[in-house]
N, CA, C and O of each residue as an XYZ file, in Angstrom:
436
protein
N      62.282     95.512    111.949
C      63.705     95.399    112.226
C      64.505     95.378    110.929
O      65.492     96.097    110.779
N      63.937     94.309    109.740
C      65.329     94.308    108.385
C      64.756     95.902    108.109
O      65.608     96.728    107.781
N      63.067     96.434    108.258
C      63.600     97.671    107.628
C      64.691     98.289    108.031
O      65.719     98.206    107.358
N      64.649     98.921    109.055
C      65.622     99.786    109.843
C      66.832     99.461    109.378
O      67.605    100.417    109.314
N      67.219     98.507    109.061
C      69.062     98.395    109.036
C      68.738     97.993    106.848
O      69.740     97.960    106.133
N      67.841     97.844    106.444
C      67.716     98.406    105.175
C      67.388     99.958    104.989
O      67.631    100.292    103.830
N      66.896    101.035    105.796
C      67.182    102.204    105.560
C      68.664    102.665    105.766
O      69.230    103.506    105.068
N      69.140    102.080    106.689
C      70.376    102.625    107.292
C      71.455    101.992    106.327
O      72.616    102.400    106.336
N      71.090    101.128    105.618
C      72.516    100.986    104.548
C      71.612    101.586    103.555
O      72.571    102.354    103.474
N      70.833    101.964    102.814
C      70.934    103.076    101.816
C      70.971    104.369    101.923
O      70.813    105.066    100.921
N      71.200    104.946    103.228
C      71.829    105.769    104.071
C      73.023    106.027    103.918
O      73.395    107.190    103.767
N      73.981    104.852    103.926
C      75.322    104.964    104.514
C      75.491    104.985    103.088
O      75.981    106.064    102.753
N      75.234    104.060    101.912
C      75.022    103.789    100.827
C      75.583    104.819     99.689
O      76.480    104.662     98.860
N      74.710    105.948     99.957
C      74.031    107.207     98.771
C      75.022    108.462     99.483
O      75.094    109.469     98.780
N      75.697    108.503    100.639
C      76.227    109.138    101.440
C      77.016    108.907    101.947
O      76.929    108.923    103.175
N      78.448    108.500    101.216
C      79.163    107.654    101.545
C      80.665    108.504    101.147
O      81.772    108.123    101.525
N      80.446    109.549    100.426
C      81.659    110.289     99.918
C      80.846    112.071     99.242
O      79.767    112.381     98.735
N      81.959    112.725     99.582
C      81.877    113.809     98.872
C      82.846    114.004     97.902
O      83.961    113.716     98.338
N      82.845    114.533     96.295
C      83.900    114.193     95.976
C      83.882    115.575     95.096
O      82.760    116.064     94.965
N      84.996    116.292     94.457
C      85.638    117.892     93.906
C      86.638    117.299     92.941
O      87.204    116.218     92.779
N      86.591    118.896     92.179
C      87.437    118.299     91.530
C      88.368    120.152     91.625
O      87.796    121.120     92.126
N      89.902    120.233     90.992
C      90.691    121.193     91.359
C      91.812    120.721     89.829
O      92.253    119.777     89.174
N      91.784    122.635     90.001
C      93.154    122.478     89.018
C      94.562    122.164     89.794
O      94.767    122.070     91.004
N      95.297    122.056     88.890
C      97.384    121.826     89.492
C      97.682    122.668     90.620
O      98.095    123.757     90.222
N      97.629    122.580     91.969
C      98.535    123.748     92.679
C      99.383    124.265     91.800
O      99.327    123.772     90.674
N     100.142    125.103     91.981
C     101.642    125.970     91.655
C     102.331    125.182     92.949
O     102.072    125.173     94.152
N     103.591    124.354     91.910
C     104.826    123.702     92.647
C     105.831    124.563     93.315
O     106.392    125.468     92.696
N     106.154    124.221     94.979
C     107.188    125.531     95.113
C     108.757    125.306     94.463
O     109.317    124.265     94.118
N     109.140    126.466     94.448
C     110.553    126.216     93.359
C     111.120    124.966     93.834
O     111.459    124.331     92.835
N     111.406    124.258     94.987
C     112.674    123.052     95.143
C     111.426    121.925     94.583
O     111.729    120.761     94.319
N     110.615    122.218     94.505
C     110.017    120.521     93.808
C     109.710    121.056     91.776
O     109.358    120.262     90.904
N     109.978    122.491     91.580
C     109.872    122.753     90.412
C     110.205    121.802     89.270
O     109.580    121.948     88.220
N     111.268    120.691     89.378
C     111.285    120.024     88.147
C     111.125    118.328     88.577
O     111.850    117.389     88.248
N     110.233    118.335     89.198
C     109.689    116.732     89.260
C     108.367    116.983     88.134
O     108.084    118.170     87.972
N     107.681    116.146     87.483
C     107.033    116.073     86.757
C     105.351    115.550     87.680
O     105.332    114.523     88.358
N     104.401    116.230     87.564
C     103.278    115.483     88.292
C     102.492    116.344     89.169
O     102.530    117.473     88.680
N     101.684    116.335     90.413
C     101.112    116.975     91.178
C     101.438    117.137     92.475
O     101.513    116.250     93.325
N     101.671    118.536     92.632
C     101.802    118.886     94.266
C     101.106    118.874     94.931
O     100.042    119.491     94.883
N     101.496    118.147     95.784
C     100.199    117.755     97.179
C     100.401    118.392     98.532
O     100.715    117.890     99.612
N     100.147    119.583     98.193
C      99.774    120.211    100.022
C     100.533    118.933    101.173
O     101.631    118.801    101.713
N      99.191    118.132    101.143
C      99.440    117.373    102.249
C     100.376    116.259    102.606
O     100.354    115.412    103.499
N     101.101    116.491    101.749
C     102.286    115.589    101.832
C     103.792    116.179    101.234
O     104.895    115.641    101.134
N     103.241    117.687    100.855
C     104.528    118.461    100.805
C     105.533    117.949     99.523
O     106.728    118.186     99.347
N     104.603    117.174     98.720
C     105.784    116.711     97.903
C     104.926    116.031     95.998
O     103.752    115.690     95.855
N     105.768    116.047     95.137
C     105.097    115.934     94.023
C     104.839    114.684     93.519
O     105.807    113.926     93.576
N     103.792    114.215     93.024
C     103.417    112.846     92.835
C     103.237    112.568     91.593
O     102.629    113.348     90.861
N     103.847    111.158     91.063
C     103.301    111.165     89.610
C     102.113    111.444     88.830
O     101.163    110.977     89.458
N     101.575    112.188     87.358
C     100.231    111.850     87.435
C      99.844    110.082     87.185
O     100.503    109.107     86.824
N      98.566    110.291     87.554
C      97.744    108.916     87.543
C      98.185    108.373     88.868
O      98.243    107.152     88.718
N      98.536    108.699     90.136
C      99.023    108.407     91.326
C      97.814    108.752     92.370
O      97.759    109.929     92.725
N      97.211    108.194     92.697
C      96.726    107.894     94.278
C      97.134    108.353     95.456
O      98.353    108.182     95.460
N      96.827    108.808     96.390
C      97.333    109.350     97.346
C      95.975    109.506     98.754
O      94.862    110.026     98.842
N      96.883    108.726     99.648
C      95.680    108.801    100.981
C      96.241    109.327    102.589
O      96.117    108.585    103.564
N      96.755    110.466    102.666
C      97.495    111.099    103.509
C      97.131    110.721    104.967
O      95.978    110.795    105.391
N      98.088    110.350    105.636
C      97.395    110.187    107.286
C      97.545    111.118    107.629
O      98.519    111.806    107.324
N      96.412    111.542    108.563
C      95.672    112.691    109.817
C      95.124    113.645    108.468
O      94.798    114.806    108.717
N      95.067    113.349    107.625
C      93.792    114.052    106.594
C      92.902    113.168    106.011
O      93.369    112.485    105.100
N      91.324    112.945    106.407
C      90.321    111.749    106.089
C      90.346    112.340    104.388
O      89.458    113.183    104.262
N      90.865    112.190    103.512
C      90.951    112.244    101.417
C      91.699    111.977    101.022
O      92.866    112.185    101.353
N      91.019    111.061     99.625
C      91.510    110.719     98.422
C      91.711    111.222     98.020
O      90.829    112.064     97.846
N      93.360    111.558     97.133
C      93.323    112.440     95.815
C      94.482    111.596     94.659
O      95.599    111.079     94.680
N      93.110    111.932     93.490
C      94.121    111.653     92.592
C      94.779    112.743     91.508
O      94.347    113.863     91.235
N      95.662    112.237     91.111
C      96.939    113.067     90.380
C      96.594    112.557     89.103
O      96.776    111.395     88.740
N      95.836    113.926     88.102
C      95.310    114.191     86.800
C      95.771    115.220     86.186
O      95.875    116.322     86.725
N      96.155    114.922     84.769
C      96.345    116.163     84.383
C      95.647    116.740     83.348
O      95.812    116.201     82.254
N      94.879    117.732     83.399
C      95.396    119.103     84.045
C      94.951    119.282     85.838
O      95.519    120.050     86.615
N      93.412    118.034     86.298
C      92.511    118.273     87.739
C      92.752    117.127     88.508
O      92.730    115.907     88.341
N      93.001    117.967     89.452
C      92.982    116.813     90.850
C      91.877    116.610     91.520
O      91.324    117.518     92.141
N      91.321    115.096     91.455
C      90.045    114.795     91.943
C      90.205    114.600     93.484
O      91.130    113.907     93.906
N      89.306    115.210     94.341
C      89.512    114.478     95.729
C      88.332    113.941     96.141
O      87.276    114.500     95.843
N      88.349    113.189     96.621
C      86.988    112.461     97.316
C      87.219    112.659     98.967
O      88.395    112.906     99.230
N      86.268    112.595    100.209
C      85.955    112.631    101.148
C      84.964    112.464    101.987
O      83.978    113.044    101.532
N      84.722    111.920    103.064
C      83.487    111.770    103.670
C      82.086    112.329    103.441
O      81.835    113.531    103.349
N      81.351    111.509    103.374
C      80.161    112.458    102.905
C      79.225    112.782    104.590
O      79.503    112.780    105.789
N      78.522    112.927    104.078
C      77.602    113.380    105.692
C      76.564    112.085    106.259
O      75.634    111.792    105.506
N      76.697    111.330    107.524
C      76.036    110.200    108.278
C      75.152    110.979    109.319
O      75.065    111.927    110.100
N      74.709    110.151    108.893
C      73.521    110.434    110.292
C      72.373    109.159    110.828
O      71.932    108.426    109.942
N      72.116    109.028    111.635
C      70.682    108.380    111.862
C      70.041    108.670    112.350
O      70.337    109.798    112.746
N      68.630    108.203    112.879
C      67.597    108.809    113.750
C      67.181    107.662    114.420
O      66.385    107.891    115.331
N      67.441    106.650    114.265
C      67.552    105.342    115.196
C      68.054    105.539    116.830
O      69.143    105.981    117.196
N      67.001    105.104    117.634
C      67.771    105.175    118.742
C      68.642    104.074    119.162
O      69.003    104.087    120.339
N      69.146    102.873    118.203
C      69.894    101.667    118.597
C      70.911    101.894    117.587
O      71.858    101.107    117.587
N      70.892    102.797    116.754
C      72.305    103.341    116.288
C      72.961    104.847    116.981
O      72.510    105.696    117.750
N      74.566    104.606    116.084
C      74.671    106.216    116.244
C      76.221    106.067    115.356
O      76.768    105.051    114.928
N      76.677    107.608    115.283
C      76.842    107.714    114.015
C      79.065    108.052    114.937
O      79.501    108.872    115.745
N      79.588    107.115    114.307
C      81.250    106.822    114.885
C      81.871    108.031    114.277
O      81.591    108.494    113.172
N      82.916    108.580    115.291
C      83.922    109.762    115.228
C      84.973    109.324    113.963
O      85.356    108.172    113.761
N      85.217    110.107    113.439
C      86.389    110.394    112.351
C      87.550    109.905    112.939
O      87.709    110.204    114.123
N      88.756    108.937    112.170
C      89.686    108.460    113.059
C      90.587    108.687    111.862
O      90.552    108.133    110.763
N      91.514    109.755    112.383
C      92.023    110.055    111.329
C      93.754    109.566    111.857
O      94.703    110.282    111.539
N      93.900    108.623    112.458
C      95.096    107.291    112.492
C      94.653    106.529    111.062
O      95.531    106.062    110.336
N      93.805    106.472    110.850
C      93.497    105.303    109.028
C      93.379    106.188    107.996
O      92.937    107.336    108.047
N      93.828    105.547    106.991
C      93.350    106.242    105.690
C      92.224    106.518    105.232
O      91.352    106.619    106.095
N      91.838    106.717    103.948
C      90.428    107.615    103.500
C      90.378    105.858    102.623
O      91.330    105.434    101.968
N      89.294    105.219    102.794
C      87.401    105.677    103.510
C      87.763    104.993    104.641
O      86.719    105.265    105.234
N      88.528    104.159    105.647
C      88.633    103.958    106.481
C      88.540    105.006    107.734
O      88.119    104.716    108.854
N      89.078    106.434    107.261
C      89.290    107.053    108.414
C      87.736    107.991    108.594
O      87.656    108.973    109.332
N      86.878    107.594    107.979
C      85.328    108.217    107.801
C      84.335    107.711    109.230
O      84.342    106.666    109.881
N      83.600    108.851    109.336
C      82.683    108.003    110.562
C      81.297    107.474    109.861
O      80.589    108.050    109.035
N      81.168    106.362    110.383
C      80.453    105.055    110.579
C      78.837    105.363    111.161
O      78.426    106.190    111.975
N      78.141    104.318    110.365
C      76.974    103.939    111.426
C      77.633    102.619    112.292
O      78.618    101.960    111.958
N      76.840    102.450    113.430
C      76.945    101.357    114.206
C      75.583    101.243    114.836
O      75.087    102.180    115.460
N      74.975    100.068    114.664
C      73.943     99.684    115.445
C      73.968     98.642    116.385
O      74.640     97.612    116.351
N      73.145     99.030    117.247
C      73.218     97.458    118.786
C      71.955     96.841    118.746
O      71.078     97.149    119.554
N      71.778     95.912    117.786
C      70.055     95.453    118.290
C      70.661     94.220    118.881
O      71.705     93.570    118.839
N      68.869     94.221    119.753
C      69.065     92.432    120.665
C      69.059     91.106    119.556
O      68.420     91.149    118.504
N      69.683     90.215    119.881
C      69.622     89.380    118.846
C      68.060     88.629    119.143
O      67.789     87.747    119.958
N      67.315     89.218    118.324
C      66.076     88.564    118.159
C      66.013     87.480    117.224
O      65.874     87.739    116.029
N      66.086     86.466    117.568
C      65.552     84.941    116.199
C      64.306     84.625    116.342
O      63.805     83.752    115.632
């Protein structure tokens, strides 16, 4: 039994994010003279060294200059039949909005 839920957190552990890295979009002309990074997903330019965790998109990105790092869910899985592996809820932010292990064991003492 501790094995199983010690495989399954160095599981969740080692596999817990995917993360890229990207040069500057091209700003469209009406945000042309803010200083910082354009973010697709929020349509708007952010300081560098700024954080950013967009709702209804599960990623991190940060605002670097000259690369924008993003991080994102990495890949879950189990093979447990008293786990299984929770849907993407992309109402929360990034790593909140990531899917989950969840396991049901009997409480054995």
């Amino acid at each position: 039994m501790v094995s199983r839920i010690l495989v399954v957190a160095l599981v969740v552990c080692t596999a817990n994010a995917a993360t890229w890295m990207g040069y500057l979009p091209e700003k469209p002309k009406e945000l042309a003279h803010k200083e910082g990074c354009y973010i697709e997903e929020i349509n708007d330019v952010v300081p560098f060294g700024t954080e950013v965790k967009p709702i209804g998109r599960c990623v991190r990105i940060n605002c670097g200059n000259p690369m924008m790092h993003y991080a994102s869910c990495g890949v879950v899985g189990t093979t447990s039949d008293n786990c299984y592996v929770t849907k993407e809820d992309l109402s929360k932010p990034y790593p909140e909005c990531c899917p989950d292990i969840k396991c049901d064991f009997e409480n054995n003492v």
